[in-house]
C-alpha positions, 0 to 999 in steps of 0.5 A, a space after each residue: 464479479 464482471 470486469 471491464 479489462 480490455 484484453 487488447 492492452 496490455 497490462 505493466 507493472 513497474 517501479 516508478 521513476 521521475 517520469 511517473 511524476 505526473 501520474 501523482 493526482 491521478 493515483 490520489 484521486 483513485 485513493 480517495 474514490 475507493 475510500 469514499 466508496 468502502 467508507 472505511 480505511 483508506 488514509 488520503 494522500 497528498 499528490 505532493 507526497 505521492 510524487 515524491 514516492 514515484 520520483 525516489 523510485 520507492 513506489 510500484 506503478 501499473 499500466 494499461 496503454 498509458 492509463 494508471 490501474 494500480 499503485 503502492 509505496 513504500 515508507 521506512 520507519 524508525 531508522 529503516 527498522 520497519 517498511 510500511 507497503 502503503 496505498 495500494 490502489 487498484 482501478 475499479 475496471 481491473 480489479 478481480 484479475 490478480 492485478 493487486 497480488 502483482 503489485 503487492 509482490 513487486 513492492 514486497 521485492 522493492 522493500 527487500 532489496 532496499 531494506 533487506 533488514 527491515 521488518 515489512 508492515 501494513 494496514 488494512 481492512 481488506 480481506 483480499 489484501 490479507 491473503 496476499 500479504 500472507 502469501 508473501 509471509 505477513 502474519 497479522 499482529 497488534 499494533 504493539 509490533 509495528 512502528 512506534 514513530 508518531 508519524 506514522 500514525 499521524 498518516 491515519 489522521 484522515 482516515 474516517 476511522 482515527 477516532 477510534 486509533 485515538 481512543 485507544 492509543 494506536 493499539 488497534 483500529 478497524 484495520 488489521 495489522 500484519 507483519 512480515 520479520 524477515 528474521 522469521 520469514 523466508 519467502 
């Protein structure tokens, strides 16, 4: 698959802070432009929610020049007992040069040194998503091992696949669950 990456700037990848702020539409708009494109999973954001992530430094940012390529956050459950690594965005122009797996690393570290207890989760329907997460020690899991907290699966509401999280009462879905325990796991 052919990409459009200009070699020339260079690409960074961070946590976020206040003044990524601004970035917050941007990155939805992305979110959204991917989930249209997939036609499956994919829940849209809020840029109100996703400033917030950017501001409290719970999320990981990606640069070219001045230009957002990539994006995911972090969101605790239950009392900090789960991390959820969600919205994990990549620009379509910087897809297929491993810019997600850095993403997905550095948001993995963030969620451990915050919550060095948690057990680490997330959704997806990508298979390329999958491979990273099981490289960084997830193993998939029905959705009886993640999170409980109604708020949560309140987030898949505009999904277009929650009717199908619905009717089978958040035991499973399109997505793939996988779980990262770090009682179990050593990275």
């Amino acid at each position: 698959m052919e990409t459009t990456v200009d070699t020339k700037q260079e690409i960074v990848v961070i946590e976020s802070g206040v003044i990524h702020t601004k970035y917050a539409s941007e990155i939805c708009e992305m979110i959204e432009t991917a989930a249209k494109i997939r036609g499956t999973g994919i829940a849209k954001r809020n840029p109100l929610y996703i400033a917030q992530k950017l501001q409290e430094g719970k999320s990981i940012i990606a640069f070219s020049g001045d230009k957002v390529i990539g994006f995911c956050y972090i969101e605790t459950w239950e009392h900090e007992l789960y991390v959820a690594n969600s919205g994990l965005i990549v620009h379509p122009d910087y897809r297929y040069v491993g810019l997600a797996k850095q993403i997905k690393e550095k948001a993995y570290h963030l969620s451990r040194k915050r919550y060095p207890k948690a057990k680490l989760f997330g959704l997806t329907t990508s298979l390329a998503v999958m491979k990273i997460n099981s490289d960084l020690g997830y193993k998939p899991v029905t959705f009886s091992e993640l999170t409980t907290d109604q708020t949560f699966w309140q987030g898949c509401a505009s999904c277009v696949n929650y009717d199908i999280l619905q009717r089978t009462n958040h035991k499973m879905c399109l997505c793939t669950g996988m779980l990262c325990d770090p009682e179990k796991t050593q990275k």
